[in-house]
C-alpha angles and dihedrals in degrees: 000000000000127000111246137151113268109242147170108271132201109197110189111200090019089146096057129070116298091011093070092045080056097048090054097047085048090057093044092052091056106246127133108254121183101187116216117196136158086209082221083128102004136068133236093227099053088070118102114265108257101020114118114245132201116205097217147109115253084251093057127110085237095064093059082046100058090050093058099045100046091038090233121209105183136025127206108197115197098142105128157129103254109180118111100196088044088053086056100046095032107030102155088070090061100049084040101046096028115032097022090048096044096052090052093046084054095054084049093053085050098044088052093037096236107183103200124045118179113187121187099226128179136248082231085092097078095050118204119005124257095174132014135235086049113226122186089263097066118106120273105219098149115206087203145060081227086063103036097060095048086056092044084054092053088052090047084055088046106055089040085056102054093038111038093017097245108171103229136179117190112192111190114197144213115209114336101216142162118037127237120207100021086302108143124178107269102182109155109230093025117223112173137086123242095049089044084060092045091054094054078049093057086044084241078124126036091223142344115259107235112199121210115349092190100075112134091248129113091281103020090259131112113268121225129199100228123198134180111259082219078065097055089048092056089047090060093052091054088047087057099037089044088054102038076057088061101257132149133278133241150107117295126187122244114207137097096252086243134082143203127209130245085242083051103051084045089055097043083044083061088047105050103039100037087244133126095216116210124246130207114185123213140164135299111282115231108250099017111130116212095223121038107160128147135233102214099172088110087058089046092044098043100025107033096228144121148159116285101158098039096112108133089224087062093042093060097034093051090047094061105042078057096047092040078063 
């Protein structure tokens, strides 16, 4: 799909959701990719057949092995803690497992003299919105430690790249969404929503918790901004193929400059699977902005990407052929 140069590829986390859709357009785009994942939150058999795959955490002395023994020349980090309320009520394992382990997966780049670091990064590091749809330009004010440390990690990127020349990408994403290959999204315990609404669907929950139903949007309900996970995976290719140009680095969102409410991805979820799904309303939760929507035109401009598979419709559809296993 796009012309790049083949080379030797570490992917952190490339057992676990969006890792492992990134492990396989890596292989189909004919790099060499070597995975390296705790399995704390993936799964082994989520890993592309035929990939090697190193059981260890990124602090580990396997992982600068691995990238000394595969001659790595990029590194996709998407090894992380991703639960906004845990980061709140358990806040040490964020700054542990995120920051700390970040920092020490960058000391290993630099000691191997890896060119090229890609880091999925959140659109939990701007906060609440002051303005939607959100550019790169908006303020980052995080309102979690989630979102703190993976700003922290950006800065991290920043300051290595000014400093030691360390080409970086940070893609900071809406709401990952849909499956490609039989990969459904596998998170213990789930958060999000479309596979929350899937699983009320299967009869494996009684309802889907709505809550709020009084935000000042079109229904009443909090609008997302979803995007394929196959999309994602793309993004990261044209990082890598923009920087391997010689382009600059920097942080790019990721999101389809459009969003569906909670009250829409429940309606297409009846659609698409034949079930009335069940609704329970409750209150308000505490943080959660009514609009979050991305403005994606710098990633368009610079990268030359953008969504092609983002349709809610697909999103949804995608997402239970996966879960229907």
């Amino acid at each position: 799909m796009i012309d790049h140069l083949l080379m030797n590829v570490l992917v952190t986390g490339g057992a676990g959701y969006i890792g492992s859709h990134m492990v396989r357009a890596l292989v189909a785009a004919k790099h060499h990719v070597v995975v390296v994942d705790d399995l704390s939150s993936g799964h082994a058999d989520a890993v592309a057949p035929g990939v090697p795959f190193v059981k260890a955490d990124v602090r580990d002395e396997a992982l600068a092995k691995a990238l000394r023994e595969h001659e790595v020349e990029a590194v996709f980090h998407f090894a992380s803690r991703i639960q906004v309320g845990e980061s709140m009520t358990n806040p040490r394992l964020y700054f542990k497992d995120n920051l700390a382990a970040g920092v020490a997966l960058g000391e290993r780049v630099l000691e191997a003299k890896v060119p090229y670091f890609i880091l999925s990064s959140t659109a939990a590091v701007y906060g609440n919105p002051v303005r939607t749809p959100i550019d790169e330009d908006h303020p980052t004010v995080p309102v979690n430690p989630y979102g703190e440390t993976k700003l922290a990690t950006e800065r991290m990127l920043f300051a290595y790249a000014r400093a030691y020349g360390l080409k970086f990408a940070a893609l900071r994403y809406f709401n990952a969404a849909g499956a490609g290959d039989g990969l459904a999204e596998r998170h213990d315990p789930e958060t999000h929503l479309i596979p929350l609404v899937l699983d009320a669907a299967l009869g494996k929950r009684a309802n889907i918790q709505v809550f709020g139903s009084d935000y000042p949007t079109p229904d009443g309900t909090c609008v997302r901004d979803y995007i394929h996970v196959e999309d994602l995976a793309d993004a990261h290719l044209a990082a890598l193929v923009h920087l391997s140009r010689g382009g600059e680095s920097g942080a790019w969102n990721l999101g389809t400059g459009k969003g569906n409410s909670v009250r829409e991805v429940i309606g297409t979820a009846s659609r698409v699977t034949g079930v009335t799904i069940k609704v329970a309303h409750g209150p308000r939760r505490e943080g959660d902005p009514p609009v979050l929507v991305a403005s994606a035109e710098r990633a368009r401009k610079v990268l030359g990407w953008q969504a092609t598979r983002s349709s809610l419709e697909r999103i949804v559809g995608d997402a239970w052929k996966a879960r229907r296993g």
